[in-house]
Backbone as CSV, one residue per row, in Angstrom:
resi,resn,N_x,N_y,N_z,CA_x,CA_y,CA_z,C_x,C_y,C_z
1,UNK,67.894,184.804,-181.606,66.809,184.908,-182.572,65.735,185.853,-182.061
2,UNK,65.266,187.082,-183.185,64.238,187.425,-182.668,62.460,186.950,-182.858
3,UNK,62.779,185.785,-182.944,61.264,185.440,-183.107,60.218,184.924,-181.796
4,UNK,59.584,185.080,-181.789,58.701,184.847,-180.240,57.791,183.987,-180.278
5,UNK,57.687,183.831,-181.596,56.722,182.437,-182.394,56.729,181.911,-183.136
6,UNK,56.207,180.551,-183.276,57.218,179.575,-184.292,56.773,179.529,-185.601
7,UNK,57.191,179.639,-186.514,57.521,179.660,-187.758,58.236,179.109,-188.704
8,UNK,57.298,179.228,-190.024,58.383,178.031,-190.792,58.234,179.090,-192.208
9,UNK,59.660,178.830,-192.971,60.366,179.386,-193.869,60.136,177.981,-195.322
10,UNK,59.002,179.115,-196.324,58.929,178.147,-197.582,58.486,178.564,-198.157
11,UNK,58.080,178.500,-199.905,57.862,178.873,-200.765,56.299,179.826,-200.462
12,UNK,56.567,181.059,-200.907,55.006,181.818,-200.973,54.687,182.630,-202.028
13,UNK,53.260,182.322,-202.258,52.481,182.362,-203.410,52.099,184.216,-203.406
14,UNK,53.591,184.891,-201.962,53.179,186.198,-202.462,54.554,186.610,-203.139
15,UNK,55.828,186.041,-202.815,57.212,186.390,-203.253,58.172,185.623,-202.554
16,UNK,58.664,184.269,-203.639,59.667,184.117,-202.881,59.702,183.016,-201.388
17,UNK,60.443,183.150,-200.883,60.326,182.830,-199.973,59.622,183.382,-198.860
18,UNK,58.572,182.483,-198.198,57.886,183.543,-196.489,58.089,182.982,-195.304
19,UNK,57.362,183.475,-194.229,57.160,183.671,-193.362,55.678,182.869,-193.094
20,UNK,55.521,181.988,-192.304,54.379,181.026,-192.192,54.367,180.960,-190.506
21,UNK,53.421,180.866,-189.805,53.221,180.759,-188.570,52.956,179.096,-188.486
22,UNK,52.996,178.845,-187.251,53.249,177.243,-186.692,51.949,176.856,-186.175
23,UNK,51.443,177.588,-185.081,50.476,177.577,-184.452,49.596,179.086,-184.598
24,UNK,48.343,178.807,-184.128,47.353,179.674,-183.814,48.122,181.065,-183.434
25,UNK,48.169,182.287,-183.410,48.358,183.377,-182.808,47.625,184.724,-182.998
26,UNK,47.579,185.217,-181.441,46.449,185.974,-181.221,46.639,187.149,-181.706
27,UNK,45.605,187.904,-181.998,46.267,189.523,-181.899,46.694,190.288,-180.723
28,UNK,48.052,191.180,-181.456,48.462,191.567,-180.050,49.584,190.454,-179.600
29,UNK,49.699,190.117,-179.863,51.266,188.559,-179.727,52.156,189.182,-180.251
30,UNK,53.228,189.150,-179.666,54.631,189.622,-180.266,54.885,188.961,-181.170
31,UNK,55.439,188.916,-182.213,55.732,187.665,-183.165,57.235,187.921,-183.484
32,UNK,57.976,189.274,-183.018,59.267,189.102,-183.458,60.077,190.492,-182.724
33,UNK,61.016,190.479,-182.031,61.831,191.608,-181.549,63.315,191.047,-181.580
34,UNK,63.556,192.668,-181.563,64.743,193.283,-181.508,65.691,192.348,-180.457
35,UNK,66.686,191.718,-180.615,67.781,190.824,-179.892,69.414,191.904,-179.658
36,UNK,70.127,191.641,-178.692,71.132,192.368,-178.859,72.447,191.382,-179.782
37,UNK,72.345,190.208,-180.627,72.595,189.734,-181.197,72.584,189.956,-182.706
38,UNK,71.587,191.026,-182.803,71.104,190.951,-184.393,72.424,192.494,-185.165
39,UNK,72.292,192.539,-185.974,73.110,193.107,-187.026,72.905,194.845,-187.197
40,UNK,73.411,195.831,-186.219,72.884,197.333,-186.264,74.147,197.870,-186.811
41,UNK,74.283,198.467,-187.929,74.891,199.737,-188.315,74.817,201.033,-188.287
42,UNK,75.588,201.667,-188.200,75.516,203.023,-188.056,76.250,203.341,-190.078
43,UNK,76.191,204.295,-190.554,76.380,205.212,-191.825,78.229,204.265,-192.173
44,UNK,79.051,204.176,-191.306,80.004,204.194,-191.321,80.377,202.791,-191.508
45,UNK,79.415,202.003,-190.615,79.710,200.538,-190.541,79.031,199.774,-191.429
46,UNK,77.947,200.585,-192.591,77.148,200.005,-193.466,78.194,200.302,-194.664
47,UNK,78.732,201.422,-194.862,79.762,201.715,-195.972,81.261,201.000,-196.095
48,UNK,81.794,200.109,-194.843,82.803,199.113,-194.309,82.258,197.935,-195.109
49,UNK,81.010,197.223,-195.022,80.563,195.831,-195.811,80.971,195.779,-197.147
50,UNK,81.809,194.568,-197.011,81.700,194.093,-198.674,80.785,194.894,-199.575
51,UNK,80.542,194.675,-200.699,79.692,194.282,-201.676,78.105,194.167,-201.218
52,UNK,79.090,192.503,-201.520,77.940,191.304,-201.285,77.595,191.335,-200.103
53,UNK,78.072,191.060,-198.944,76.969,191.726,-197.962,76.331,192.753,-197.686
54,UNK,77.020,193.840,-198.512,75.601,195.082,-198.025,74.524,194.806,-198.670
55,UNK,74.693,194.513,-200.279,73.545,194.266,-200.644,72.583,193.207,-200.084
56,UNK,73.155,192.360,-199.648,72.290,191.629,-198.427,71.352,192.028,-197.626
57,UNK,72.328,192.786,-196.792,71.694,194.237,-195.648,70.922,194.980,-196.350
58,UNK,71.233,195.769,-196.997,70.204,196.608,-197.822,68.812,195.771,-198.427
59,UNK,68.849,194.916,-198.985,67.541,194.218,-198.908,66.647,193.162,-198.037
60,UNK,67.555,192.891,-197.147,66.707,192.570,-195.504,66.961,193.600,-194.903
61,UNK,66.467,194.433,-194.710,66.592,195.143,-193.339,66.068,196.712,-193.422
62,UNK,66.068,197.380,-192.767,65.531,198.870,-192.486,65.948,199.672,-192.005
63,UNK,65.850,200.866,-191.730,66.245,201.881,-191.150,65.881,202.039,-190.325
64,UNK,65.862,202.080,-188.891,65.400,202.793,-187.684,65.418,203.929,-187.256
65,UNK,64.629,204.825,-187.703,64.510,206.253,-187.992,64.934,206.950,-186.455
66,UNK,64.113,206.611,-185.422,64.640,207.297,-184.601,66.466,207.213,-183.686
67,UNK,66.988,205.966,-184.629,67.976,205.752,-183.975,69.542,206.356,-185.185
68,UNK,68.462,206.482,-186.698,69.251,206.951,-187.970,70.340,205.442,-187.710
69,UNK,70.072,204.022,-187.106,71.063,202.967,-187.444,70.124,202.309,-188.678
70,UNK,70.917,201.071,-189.245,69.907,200.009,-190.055,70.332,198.764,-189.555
71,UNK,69.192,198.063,-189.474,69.335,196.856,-188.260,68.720,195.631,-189.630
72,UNK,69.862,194.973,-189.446,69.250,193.827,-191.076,69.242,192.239,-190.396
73,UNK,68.854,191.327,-190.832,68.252,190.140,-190.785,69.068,189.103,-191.285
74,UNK,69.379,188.401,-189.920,69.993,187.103,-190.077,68.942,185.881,-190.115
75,UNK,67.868,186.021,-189.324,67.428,185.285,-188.786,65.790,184.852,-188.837
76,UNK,66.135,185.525,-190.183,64.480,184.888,-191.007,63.716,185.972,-191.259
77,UNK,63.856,186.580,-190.726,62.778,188.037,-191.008,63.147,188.782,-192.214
78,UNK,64.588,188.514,-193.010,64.459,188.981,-193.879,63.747,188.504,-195.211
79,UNK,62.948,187.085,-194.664,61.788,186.590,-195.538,60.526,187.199,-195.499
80,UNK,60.450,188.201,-194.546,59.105,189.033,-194.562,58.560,189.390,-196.105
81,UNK,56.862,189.471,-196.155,56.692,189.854,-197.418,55.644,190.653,-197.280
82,UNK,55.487,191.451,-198.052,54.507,192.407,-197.618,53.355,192.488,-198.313
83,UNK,52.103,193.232,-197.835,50.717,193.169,-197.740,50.343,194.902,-197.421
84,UNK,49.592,195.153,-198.194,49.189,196.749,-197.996,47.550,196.672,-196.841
85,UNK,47.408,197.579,-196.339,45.954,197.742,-195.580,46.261,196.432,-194.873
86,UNK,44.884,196.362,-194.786,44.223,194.879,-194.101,44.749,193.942,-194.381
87,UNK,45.381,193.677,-195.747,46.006,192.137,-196.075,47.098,192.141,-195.186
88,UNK,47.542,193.125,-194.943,49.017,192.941,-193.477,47.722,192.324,-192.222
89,UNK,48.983,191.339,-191.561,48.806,190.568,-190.422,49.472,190.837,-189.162
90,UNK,50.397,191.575,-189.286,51.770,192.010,-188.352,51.971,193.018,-189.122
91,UNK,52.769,193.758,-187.666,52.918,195.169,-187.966,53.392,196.203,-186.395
92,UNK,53.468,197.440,-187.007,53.431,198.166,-185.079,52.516,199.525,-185.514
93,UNK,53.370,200.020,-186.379,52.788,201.404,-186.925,53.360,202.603,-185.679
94,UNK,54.205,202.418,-184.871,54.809,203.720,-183.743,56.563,203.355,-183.959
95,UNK,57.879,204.054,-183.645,58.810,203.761,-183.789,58.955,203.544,-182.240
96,UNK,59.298,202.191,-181.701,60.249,202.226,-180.084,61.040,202.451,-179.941
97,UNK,62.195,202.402,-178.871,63.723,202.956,-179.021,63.877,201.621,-179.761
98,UNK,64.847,201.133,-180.307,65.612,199.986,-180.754,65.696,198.963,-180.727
99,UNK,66.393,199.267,-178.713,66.109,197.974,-177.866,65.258,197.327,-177.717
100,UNK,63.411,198.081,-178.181,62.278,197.084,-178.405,61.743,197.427,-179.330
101,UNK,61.905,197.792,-180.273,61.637,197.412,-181.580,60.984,195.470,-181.884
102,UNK,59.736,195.571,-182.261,59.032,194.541,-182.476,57.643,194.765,-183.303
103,UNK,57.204,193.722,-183.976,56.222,193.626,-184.579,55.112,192.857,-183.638
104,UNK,53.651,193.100,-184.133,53.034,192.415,-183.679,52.029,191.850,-184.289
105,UNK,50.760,190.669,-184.006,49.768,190.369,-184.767,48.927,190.982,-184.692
106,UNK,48.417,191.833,-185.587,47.316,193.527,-186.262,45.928,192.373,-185.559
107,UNK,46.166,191.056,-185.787,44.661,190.262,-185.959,44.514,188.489,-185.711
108,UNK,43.728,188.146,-185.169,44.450,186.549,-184.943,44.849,186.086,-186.417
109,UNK,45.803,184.749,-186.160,46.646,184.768,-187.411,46.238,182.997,-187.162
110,UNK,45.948,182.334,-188.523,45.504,180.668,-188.189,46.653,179.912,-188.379
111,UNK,47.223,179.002,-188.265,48.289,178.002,-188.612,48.528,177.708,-189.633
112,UNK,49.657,178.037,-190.746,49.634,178.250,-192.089,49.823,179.214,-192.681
113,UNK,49.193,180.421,-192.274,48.719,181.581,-192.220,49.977,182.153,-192.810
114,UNK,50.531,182.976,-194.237,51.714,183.114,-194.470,51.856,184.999,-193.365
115,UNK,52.948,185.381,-192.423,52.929,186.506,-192.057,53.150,187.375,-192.908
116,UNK,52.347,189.044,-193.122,52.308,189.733,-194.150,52.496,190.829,-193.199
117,UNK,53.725,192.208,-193.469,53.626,193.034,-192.851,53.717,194.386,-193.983
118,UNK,52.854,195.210,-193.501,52.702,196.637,-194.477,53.498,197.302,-194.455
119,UNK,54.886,197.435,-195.078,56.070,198.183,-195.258,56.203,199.462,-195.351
120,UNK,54.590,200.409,-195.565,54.970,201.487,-195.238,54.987,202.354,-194.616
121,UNK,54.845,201.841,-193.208,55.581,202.497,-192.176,56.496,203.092,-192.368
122,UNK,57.589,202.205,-192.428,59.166,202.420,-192.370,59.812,202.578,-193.554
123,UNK,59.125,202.025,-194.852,59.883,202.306,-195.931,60.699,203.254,-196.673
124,UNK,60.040,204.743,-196.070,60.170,205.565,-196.473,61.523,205.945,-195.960
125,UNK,62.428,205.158,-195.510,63.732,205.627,-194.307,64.620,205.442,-195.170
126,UNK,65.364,206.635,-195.155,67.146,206.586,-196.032,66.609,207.064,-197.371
127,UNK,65.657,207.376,-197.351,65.121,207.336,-199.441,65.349,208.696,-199.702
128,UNK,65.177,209.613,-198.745,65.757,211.426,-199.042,66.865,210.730,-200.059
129,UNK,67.125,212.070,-201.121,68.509,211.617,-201.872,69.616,212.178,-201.019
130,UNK,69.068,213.284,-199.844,70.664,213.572,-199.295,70.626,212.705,-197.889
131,UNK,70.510,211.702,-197.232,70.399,210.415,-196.529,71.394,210.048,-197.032
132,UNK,72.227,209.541,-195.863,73.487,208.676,-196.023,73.124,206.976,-196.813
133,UNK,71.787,206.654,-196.875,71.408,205.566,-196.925,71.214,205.337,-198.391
134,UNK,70.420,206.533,-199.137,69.777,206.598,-200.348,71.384,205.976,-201.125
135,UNK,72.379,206.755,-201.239,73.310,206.678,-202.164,74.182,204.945,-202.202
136,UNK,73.927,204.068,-200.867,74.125,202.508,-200.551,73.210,202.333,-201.716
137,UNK,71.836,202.158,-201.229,70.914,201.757,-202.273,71.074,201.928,-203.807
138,UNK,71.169,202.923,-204.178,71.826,203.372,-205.443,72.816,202.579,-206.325
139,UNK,73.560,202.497,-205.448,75.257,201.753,-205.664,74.921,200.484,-205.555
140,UNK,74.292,199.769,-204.736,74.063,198.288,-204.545,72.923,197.419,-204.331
141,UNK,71.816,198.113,-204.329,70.577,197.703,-204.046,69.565,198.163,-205.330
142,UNK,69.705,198.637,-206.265,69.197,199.864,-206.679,67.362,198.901,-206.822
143,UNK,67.316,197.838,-207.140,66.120,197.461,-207.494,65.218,197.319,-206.229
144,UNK,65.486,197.565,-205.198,65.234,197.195,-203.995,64.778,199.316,-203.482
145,UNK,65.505,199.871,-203.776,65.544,201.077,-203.510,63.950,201.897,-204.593
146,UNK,63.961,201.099,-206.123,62.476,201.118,-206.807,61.482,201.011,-206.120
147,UNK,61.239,199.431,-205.515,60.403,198.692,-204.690,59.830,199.907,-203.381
148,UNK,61.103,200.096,-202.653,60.416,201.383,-201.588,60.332,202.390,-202.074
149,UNK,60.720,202.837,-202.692,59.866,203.890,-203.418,58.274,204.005,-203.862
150,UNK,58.320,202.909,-204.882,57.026,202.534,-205.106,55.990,203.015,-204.090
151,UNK,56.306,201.762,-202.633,55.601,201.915,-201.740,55.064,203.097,-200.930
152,UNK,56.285,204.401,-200.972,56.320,205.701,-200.489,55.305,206.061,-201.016
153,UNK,55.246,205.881,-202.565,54.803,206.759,-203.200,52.918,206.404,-203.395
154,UNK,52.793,205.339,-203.391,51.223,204.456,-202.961,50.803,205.498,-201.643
155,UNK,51.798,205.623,-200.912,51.313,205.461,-199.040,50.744,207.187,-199.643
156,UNK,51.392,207.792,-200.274,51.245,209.216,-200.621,50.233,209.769,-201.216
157,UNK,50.254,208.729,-202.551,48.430,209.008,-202.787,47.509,208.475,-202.519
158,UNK,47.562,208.105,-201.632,46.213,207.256,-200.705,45.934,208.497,-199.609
């Protein structure tokens, strides 16, 4: 599991299912990394999945730009929900290699506290139309592929 702090998974009043913290956490607390357990594809091994699991993958998970893999979510994080500016709570805003790839708390976070991270960092990954990624989305995600867009396109005129 990549979580580093405890958390609970339940209904949120921003989408769906979230992301809720257990206890107090500070800013600057890891709240979630990269495991060598978790789920990395490369172009080849994302186009091998079923169906039904890519579209899975494709809507938990991301692109890791500097590694061009997509690393998707078994293990709760694909309940993340997102928050633009300041309403994000977690976050990194730099790409690491892979192997530490992690989020962190932007700000202390209170118990309850649903975790909110600002997606557009990274959103913008695979969305080129000539990206091996864009044309998955297309084919199996497509409403999910709107959604980051959207967000690209906010981060753009701001």
């Amino acid at each position: 599991m990549g979580w580093t702090v405890e958390v609970a998974f339940r209904n949120s009043p921003v989408h769906g299912i979230g992301v809720f913290s257990k206890r107090p956490i500070r800013a600057g607390t890891r709240i979630w990394e990269y495991d060598a357990g978790m789920r990395v594809c490369d172009s080849a091994a994302m186009a091998a999945l079923d169906p039904r699991r890519l579209r899975y993958a494709l809507h938990g998970g991301y692109l890791h730009k500097p590694s061009d893999r997509f690393l998707w979510y078994t293990d709760g994080m694909q309940y993340m929900n997102h928050a633009a500016g300041p309403r994000a709570n977690i976050g990194l805003g730099v790409w690491p290699a892979l192997e530490d790839d992690h989020t962190l708390a932007l700000r202390d976070i209170a118990p309850g506290e649903e975790l909110l991270e600002d997606y557009t960092f990274w959103a913008d990954g695979g969305l080129a139309s000539t990206h091996w990624l864009y044309r998955l989305y297309v084919q199996h995600c497509p409403e999910h592929l709107v959604f980051l867009t959207s967000l690209t396109e906010l981060a753009e005129a701001a």
